[in-house]
VEXZA-229667 format. One record per residue (C-alpha): residue in three letters; y, z, x. Coordinates in steps of 0.5 Angstrom, whole numbers, m for minus. Layout:
<sites>
<'ALA',<Y,Z,X>>
...
</sites>
This chain:
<sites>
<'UNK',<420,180,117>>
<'UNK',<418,187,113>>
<'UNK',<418,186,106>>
<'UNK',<425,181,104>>
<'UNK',<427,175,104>>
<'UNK',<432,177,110>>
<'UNK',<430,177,118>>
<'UNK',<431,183,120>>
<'UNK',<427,181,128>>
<'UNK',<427,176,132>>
<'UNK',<423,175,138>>
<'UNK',<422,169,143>>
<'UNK',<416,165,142>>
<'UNK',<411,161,146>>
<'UNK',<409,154,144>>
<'UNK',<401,154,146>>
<'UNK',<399,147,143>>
<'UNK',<401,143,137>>
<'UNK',<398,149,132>>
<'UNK',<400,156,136>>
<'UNK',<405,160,138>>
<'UNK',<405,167,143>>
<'UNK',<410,171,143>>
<'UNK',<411,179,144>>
<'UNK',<412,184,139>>
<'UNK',<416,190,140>>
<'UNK',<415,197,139>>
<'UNK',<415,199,133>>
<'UNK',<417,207,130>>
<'UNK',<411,208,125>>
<'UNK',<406,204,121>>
<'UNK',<408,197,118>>
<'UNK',<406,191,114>>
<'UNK',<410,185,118>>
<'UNK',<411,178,115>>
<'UNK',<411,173,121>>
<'UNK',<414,166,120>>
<'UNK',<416,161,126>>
<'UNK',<423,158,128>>
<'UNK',<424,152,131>>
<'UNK',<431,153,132>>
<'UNK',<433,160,132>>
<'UNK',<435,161,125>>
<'UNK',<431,165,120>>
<'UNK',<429,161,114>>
<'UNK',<428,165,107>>
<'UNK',<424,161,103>>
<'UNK',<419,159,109>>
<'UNK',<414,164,108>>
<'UNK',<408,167,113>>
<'UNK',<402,170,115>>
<'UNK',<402,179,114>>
<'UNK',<402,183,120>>
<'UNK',<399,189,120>>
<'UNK',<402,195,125>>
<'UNK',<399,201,126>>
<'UNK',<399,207,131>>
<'UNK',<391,206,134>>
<'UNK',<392,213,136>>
<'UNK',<393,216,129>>
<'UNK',<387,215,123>>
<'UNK',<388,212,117>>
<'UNK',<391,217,112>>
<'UNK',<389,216,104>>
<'UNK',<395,219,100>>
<'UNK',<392,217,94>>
<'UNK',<386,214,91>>
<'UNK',<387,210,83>>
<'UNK',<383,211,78>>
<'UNK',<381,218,81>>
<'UNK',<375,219,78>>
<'UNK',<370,213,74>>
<'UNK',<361,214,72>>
<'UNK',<357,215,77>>
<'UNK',<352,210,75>>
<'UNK',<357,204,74>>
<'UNK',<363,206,79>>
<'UNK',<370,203,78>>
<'UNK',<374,199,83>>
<'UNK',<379,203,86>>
<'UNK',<385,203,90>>
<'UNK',<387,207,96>>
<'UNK',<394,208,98>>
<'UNK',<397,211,104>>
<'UNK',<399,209,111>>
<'UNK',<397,206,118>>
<'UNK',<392,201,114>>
<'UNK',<389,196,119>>
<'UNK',<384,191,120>>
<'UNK',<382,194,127>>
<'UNK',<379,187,132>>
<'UNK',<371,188,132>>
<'UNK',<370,193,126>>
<'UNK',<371,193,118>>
<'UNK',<375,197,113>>
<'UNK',<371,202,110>>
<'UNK',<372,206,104>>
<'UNK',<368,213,106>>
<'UNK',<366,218,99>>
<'UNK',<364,225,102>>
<'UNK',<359,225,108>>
<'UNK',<354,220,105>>
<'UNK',<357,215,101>>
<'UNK',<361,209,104>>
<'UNK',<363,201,101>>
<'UNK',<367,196,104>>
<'UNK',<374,196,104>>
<'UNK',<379,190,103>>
<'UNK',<385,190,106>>
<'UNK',<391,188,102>>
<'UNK',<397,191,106>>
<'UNK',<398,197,112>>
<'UNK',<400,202,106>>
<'UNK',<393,199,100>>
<'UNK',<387,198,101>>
<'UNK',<382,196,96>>
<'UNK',<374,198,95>>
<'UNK',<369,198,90>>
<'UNK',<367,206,89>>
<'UNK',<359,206,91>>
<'UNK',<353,209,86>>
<'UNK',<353,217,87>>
<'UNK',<347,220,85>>
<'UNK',<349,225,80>>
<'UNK',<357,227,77>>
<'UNK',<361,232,83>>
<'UNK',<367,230,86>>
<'UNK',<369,227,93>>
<'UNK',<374,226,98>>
<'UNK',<376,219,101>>
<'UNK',<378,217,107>>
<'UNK',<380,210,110>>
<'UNK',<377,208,117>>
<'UNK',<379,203,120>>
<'UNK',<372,203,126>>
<'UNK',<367,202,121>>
<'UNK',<363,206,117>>
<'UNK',<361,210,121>>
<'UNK',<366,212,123>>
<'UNK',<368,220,121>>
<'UNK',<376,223,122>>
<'UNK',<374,228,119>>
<'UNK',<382,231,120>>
<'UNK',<385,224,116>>
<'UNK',<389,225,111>>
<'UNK',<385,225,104>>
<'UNK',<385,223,96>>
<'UNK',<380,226,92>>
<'UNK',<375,222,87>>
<'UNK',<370,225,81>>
<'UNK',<364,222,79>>
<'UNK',<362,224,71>>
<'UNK',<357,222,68>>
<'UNK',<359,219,60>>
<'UNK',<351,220,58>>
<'UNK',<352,228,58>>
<'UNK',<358,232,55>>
<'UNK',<362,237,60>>
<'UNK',<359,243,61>>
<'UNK',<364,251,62>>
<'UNK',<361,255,66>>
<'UNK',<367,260,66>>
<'UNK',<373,262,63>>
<'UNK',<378,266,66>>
<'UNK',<381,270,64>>
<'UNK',<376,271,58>>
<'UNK',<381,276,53>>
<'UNK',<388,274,53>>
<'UNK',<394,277,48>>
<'UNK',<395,274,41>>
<'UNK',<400,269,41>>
<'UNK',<401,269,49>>
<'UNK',<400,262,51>>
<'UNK',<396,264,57>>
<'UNK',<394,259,62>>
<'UNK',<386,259,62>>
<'UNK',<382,257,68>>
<'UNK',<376,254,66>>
<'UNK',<371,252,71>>
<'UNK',<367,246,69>>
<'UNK',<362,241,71>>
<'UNK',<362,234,70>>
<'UNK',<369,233,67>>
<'UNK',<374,228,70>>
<'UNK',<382,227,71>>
<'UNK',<382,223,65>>
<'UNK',<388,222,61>>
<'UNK',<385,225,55>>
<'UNK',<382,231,58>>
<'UNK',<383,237,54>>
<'UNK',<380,244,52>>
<'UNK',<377,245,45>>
<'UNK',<378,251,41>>
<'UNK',<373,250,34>>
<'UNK',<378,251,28>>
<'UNK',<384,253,32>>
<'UNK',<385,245,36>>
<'UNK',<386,244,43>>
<'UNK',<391,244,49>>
<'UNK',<392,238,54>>
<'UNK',<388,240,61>>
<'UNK',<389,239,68>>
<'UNK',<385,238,73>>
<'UNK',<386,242,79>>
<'UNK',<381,240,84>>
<'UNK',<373,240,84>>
<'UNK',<370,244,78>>
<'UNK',<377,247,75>>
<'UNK',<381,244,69>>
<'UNK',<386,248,66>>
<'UNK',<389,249,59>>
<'UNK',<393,253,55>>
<'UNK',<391,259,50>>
<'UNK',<392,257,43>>
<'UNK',<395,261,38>>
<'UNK',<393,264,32>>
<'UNK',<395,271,29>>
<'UNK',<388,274,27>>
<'UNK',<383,277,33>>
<'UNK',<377,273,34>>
<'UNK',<373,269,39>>
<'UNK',<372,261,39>>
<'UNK',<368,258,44>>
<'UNK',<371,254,49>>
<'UNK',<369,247,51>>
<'UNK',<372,241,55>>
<'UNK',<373,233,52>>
<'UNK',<374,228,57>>
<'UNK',<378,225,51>>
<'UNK',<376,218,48>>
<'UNK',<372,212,50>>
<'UNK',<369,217,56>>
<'UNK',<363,219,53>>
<'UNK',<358,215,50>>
<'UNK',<356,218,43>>
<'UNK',<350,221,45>>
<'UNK',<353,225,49>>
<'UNK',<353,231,47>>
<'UNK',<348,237,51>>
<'UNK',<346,237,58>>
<'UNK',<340,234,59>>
<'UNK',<337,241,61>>
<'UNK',<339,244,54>>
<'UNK',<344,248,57>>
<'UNK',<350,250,53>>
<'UNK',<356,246,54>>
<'UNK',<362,252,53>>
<'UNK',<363,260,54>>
<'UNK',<367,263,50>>
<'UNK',<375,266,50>>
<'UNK',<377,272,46>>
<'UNK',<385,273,42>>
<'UNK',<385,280,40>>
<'UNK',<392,284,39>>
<'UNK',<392,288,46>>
<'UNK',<398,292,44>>
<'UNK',<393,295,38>>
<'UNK',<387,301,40>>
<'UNK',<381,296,35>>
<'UNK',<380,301,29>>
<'UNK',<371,302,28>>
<'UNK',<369,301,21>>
<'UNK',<362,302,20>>
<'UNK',<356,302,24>>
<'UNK',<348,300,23>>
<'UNK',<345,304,23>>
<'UNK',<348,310,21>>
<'UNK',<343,315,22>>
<'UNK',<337,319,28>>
<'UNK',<333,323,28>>
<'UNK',<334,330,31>>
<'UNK',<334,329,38>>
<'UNK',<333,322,39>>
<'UNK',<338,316,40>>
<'UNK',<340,310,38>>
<'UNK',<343,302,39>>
<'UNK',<348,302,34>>
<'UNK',<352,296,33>>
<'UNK',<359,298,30>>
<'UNK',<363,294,26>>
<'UNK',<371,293,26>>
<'UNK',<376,289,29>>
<'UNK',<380,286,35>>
<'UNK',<375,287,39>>
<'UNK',<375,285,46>>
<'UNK',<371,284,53>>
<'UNK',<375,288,58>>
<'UNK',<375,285,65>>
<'UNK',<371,290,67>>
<'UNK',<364,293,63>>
<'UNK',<365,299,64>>
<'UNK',<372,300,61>>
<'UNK',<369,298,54>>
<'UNK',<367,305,52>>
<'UNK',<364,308,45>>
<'UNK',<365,315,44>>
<'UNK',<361,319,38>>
<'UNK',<365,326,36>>
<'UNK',<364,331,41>>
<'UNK',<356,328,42>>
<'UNK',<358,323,47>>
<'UNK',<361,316,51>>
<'UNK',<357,311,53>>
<'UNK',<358,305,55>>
<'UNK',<359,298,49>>
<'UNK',<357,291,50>>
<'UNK',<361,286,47>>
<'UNK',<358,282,42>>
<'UNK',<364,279,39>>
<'UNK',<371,281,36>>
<'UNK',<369,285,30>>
<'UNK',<361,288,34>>
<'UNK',<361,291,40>>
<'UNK',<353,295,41>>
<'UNK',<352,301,45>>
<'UNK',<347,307,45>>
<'UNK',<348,314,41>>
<'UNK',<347,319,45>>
<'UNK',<341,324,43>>
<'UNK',<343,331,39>>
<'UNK',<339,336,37>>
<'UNK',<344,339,31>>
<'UNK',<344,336,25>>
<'UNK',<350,333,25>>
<'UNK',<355,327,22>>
<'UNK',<361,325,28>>
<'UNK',<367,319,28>>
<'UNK',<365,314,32>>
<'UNK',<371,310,35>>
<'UNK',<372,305,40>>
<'UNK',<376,304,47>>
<'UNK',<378,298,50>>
<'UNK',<382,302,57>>
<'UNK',<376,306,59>>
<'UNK',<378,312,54>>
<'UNK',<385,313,56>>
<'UNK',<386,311,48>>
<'UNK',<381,311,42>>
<'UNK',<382,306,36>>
<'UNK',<383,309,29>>
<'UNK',<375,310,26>>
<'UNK',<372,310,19>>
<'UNK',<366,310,22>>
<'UNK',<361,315,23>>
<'UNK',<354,316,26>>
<'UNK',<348,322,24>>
<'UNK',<343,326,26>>
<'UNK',<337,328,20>>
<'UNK',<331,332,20>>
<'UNK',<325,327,18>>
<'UNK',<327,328,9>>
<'UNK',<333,329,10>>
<'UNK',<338,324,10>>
<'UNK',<341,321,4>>
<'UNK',<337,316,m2>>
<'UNK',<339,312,m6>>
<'UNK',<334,310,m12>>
<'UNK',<337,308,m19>>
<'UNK',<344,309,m22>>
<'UNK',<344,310,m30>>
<'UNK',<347,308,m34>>
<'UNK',<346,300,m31>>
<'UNK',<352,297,m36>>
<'UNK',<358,301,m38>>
<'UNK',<366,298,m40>>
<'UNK',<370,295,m34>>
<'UNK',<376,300,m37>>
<'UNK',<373,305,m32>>
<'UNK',<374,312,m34>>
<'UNK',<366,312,m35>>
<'UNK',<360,317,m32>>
<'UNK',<355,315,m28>>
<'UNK',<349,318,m25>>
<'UNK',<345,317,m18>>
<'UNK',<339,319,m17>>
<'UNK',<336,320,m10>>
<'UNK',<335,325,m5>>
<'UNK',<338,328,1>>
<'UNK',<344,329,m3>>
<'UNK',<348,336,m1>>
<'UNK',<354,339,m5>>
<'UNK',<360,338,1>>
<'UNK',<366,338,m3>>
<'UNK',<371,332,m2>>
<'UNK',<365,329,3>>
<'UNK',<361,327,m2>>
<'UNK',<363,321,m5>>
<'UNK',<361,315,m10>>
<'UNK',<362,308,m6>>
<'UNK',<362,303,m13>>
<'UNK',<362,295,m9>>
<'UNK',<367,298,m4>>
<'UNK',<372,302,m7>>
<'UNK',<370,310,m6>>
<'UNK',<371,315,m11>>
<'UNK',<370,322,m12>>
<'UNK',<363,324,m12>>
<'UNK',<360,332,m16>>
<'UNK',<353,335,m15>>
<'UNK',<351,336,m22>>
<'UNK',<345,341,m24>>
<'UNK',<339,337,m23>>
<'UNK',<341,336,m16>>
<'UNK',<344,328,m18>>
<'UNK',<350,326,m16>>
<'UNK',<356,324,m22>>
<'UNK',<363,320,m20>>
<'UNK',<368,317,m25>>
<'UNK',<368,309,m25>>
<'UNK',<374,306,m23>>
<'UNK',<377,299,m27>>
<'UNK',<376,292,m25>>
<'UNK',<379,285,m29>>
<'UNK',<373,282,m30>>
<'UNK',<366,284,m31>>
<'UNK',<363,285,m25>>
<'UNK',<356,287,m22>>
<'UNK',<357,293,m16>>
<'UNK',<353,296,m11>>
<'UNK',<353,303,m11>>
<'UNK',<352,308,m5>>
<'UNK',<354,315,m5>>
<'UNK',<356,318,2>>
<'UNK',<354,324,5>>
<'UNK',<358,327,12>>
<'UNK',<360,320,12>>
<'UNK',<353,317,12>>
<'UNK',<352,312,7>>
<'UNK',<345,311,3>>
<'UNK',<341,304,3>>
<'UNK',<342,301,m2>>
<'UNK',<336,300,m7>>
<'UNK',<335,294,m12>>
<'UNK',<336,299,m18>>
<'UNK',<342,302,m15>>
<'UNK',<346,296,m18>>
<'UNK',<352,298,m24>>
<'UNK',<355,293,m28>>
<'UNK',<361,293,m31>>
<'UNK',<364,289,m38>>
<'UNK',<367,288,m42>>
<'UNK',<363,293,m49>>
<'UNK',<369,291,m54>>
<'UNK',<368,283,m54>>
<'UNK',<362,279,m54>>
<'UNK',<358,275,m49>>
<'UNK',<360,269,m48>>
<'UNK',<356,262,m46>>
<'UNK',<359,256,m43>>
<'UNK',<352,252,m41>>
<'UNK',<345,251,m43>>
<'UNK',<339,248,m37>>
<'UNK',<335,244,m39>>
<'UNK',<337,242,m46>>
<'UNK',<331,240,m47>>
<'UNK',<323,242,m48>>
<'UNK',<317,240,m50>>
<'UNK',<314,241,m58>>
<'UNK',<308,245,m56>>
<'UNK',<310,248,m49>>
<'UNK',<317,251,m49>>
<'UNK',<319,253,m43>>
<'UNK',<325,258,m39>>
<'UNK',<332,257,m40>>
<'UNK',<338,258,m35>>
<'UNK',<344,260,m40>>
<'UNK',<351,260,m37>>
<'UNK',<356,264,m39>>
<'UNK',<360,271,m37>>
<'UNK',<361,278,m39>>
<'UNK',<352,278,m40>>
<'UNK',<350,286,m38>>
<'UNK',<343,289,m37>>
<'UNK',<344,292,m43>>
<'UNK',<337,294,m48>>
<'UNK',<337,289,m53>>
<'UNK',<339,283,m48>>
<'UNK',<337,276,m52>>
<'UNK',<337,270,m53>>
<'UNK',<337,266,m61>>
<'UNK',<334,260,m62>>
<'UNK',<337,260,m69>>
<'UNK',<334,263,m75>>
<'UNK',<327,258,m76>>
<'UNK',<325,260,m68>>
<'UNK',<329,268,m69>>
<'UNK',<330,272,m62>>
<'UNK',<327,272,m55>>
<'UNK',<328,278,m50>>
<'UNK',<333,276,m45>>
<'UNK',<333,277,m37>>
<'UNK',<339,280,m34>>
<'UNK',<340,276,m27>>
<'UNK',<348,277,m27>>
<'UNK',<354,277,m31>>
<'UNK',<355,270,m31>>
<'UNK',<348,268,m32>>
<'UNK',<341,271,m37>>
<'UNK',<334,268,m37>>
<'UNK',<330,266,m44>>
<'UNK',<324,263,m45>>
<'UNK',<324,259,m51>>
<'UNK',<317,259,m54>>
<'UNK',<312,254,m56>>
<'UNK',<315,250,m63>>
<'UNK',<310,245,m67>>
<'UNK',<315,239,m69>>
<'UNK',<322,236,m66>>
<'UNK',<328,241,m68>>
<'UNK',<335,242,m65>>
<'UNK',<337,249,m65>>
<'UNK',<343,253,m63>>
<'UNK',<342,258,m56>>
<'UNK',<345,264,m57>>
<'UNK',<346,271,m53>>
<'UNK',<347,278,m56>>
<'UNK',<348,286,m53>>
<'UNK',<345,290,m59>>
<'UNK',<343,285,m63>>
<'UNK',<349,284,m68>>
<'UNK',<355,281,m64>>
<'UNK',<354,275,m62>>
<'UNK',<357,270,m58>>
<'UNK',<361,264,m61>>
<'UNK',<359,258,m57>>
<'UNK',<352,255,m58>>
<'UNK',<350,250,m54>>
<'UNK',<343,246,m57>>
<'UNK',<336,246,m55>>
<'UNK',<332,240,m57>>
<'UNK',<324,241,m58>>
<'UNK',<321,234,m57>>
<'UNK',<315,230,m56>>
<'UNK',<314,224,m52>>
<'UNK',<317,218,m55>>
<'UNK',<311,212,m56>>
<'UNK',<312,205,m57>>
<'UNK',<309,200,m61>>
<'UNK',<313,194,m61>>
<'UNK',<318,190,m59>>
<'UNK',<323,184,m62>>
<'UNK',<324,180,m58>>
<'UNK',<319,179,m53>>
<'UNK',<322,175,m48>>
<'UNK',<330,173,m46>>
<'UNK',<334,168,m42>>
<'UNK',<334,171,m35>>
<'UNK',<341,170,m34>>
<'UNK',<343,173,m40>>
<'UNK',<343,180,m42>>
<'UNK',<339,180,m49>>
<'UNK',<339,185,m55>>
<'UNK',<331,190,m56>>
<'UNK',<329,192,m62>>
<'UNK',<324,198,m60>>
<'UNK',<320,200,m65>>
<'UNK',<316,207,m65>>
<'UNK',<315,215,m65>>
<'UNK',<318,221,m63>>
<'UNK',<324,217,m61>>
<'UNK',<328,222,m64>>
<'UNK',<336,221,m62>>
<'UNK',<340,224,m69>>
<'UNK',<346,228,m65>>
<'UNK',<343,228,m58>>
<'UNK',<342,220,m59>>
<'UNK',<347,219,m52>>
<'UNK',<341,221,m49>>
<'UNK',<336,217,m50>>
<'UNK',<334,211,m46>>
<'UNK',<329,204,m44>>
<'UNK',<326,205,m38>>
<'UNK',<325,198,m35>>
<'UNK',<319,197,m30>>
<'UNK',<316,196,m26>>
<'UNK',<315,189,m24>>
<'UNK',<308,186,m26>>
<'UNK',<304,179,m23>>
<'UNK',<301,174,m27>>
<'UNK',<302,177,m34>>
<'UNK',<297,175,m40>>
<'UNK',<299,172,m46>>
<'UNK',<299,179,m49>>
<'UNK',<303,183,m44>>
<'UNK',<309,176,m45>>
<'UNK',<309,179,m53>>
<'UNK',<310,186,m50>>
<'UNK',<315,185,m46>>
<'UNK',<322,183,m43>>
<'UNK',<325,180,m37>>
<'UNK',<331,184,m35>>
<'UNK',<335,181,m29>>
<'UNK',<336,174,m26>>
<'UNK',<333,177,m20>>
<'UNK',<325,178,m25>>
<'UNK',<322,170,m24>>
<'UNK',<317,167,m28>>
<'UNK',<311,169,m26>>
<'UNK',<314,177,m27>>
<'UNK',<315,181,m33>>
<'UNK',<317,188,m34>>
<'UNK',<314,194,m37>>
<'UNK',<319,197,m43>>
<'UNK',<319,205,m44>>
<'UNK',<323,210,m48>>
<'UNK',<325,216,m44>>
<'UNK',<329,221,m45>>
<'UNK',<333,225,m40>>
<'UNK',<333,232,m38>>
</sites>
């Protein structure tokens, strides 16, 4: 019989003894497992069941056409099952399961198509293919047919070695090929993209997966990683044990687009010297081949860019021996097309290049319309080129008589603190700590929202934060601590934040805070300020109480002072004492069910800050 219930050959047998029967087999046109079972009478009989038979082709290998599962960790190997053809249990040799050239471990025979063996311990991840010999262990057909298994190791993450292509188009959904070591065919094998998610993978073979690229609508590079999925990796397993990094990165730039450069750092060199310049923009992009990235600086030069990421590439300014401001743009095609530039590099004589060292006035009204000036050096009067960059946003700029440089201000909606530069040639001073403008609102009084700390001690005072907006870096900038303690000097740090000192004060007081401009328009809102003095204590009542019960202190003293800040005075209870004496028992009080007998609980008043 072959694999039903129904006869479909019977052959003539010869009855040897009471328990064997001989008979001759035909033929058969291919490998085979048989049921074979005996008839008395010449009829077949369905429901007798017999011994297997395994036919097969002795001149032909054991072919292996797949082996499940096909991967498992190289130090706990699973039990796998091997599915072909011409499986059989050859007279005077063993099944044996071949991983590689090396690794071998006895096979179970189940039926001429499947074969069973557990999978022997490999000395590191990698993958292998296996084979099914019927001869022994020792035995090698390297021409038999073949599945592949993969070894992994759960303590350590997949580690990318490449990513092919490393740019791919906005949107494009392009297949990715990632070479990678230590991954597996596991259902939930999968390429991670940080924030943009991840896309299911596909194990090719030895050290390949691929994915699909994800989707975004803005250039940007993301690292690329590779997951095994859940309960593969031990929690541990993050970074290879070497230190090496577990991803490479993909870049998703608009390829239709030339990437426009914005800035470059630095800016300026001097005559007849070069420089490594970073230029800053986007949509940046690593060509398949290096020297396709390309920098030209006007008519100085090209040279050669390395990519740092989709809005950086780095290469070096050619050297010049005239003083001179050129565009700088970017090529990602060799030069065939350049991207639109707002940067520009420049060569200087030693003093020359431009400096920016204060702007006066330091506060004028958020209206706009207001002249400042910027003091410095370098300055040349070039026109429309001259230019005031007030936190971004650039604005006309004129040399005045004294060789300073004037512009207008622009308008904002809330009052603000802006970085100020002046361009020349394109070329834009360093920023100095004096050369900050702030703009608020003059017609309205500063405003105070909080107050940190709210309190300090009588005797010491100490430095207050107040909170608020519309502050500004005015002359007469203070603080009120209302009309006993009088004006303090104020510290402009933003416009939402000024710094006083409060004074030492000889008595406990409450005074309202305060912030001024000039002097005369004060704001509405005045958080309060509390002086204090360490609270003392000279009695309690009642000294003891149930301890399982909450119970009521009386604590009489000094300096506890609560009036209107009362919610902010508290009992500190403990620390826990052993053996107390008759005279600690009258001055303290057990507090919880947790305190025994023989513990009492030192009392104190605080108060929080």
């Amino acid at each position: 019989e072959s694999g039903s219930n129904e006869a479909r050959l019977l052959v003539k047998g010869t009855v040897v003894d009471s328990s064997a029967v001989s008979c001759v087999l035909p033929a058969f046109a291919s490998p085979q497992t048989l049921e074979v079972a005996i008839s008395l009478d010449g009829l077949p009989h369905p429901g007798v069941r017999g011994a297997r038979l395994a036919v097969f082709d002795p001149s032909q290998p054991a072919g292996v056409t797949s082996v499940s599962p096909a991967y498992g960790d190289y130090a706990e190997p699973p039990t796998v099952t091997l599915r072909g053809y011409n499986f059989a249990p050859t007279p005077g040799g063993e099944m044996c399961c071949q991983f590689g050239e090396r690794l071998t471990a006895v096979a179970r025979f189940v039926s001429a198509t499947e074969a069973t063996c557990v999978a022997p311990r490999a000395a590191a991840a990698g993958s292998a293919q296996v084979r099914l010999s019927t001869a022994g262990c020792d035995a090698r057909q390297p021409d038999a047919s073949s599945a592949l298994f993969t070894f992994f190791d759960r303590r350590t993450s997949p580690t990318v070695l490449d990513v092919e292509p490393p740019v791919v188009a906005l949107g494009s959904r392009e297949l990715l090929k990632v070479r990678v070591k230590n991954a597996a065919p596991t259902p939930g094998l999968s390429c991670q993209f940080e924030s943009l998610g991840s896309s299911p993978a596909f194990f090719r073979g030895v050290g390949l997966v691929e994915c699909v690229a994800p989707v975004t609508d803005v250039s940007r590079t993301v690292s690329v990683s590779v997951s095994r999925g859940g309960g593969l990796s031990l929690p541990e397993a993050e970074d290879m044990e070497d230190g090496s990094e577990t991803h490479r990165t993909l870049t998703l730039v608009d390829l239709k687009s030339a990437p426009p450069a914005q800035e470059c750092a630095p800016r300026v060199a001097p005559l007849g010297q070069g420089a490594l310049v970073s230029v800053l923009g986007h949509n940046f992009a690593q060509p398949r081949s290096a020297d396709m990235l390309l920098c030209k600086f006007g008519e100085a030069g090209t040279s050669v860019a390395i990519f740092v990421r989709t809005t950086v590439v780095r290469c070096e300014a050619p050297r010049s021996v005239e003083a001179r401001t050129v565009p700088v743009s970017v090529s990602l095609d060799g030069g065939k097309s350049w991207g639109p530039s707002t940067a520009s590099f420049s060569w200087w004589a030693d003093g020359e290049a431009p400096r920016c060292d204060s702007v006066s006035p330091k506060a004028v009204h958020l209206g706009g319309g207001e002249v400042v000036r910027v003091r410095g050096k370098g300055f040349a009067a070039i026109g429309d080129e001259l230019q005031c960059v007030l936190g971004g946003v650039a604005v006309p700029a004129a040399l005045n008589a004294e060789g300073d440089v004037e512009c207008v201000t622009p308008s904002s909606p809330v009052p603000t603190s802006l970085s100020v530069f002046v361009r020349v040639h394109g070329v834009a001073c360093a920023e100095a700590i004096e050369a900050r403008l702030t703009l608020y609102d003059v017609l309205s009084p500063p405003e105070v929202y909080s107050l940190s700390p709210a309190f300090v001690k009588v005797d010491e005072g100490g430095e207050l934060r107040v909170r608020g907006s519309n502050f500004a870096p005015m002359p007469r900038l203070a603080c009120s601590l209302g009309a006993d303690i009088g004006q303090v000097p104020a510290i402009f740090i933003s416009t939402e934040e000024v710094r006083c000192v409060a004074p030492a004060w000889p008595s406990n007081a409450i005074v309202p805070v305060r912030v001024t401009h000039d002097g005369s328009a004060w704001s509405g809102f005045a958080p309060e300020l509390a002086y204090y003095r360490p609270p003392k204590l000279s009695a309690l009542s009642p000294v003891g109480g149930d301890l399982l019960k909450e119970t009521l202190v009386l604590v009489r003293g000094s300096n506890f002072f609560s009036e209107r800040n009362g919610d902010n005075v508290y009992c500190a209870l403990g620390p826990k004492l052993r053996a107390p004496s008759l005279e600690e028992l009258r001055a303290t009080t057990p507090t919880s069910a947790s305190v025994v007998s023989s513990t009492s609980a030192a009392l104190g008043v605080r108060r929080r800050m």
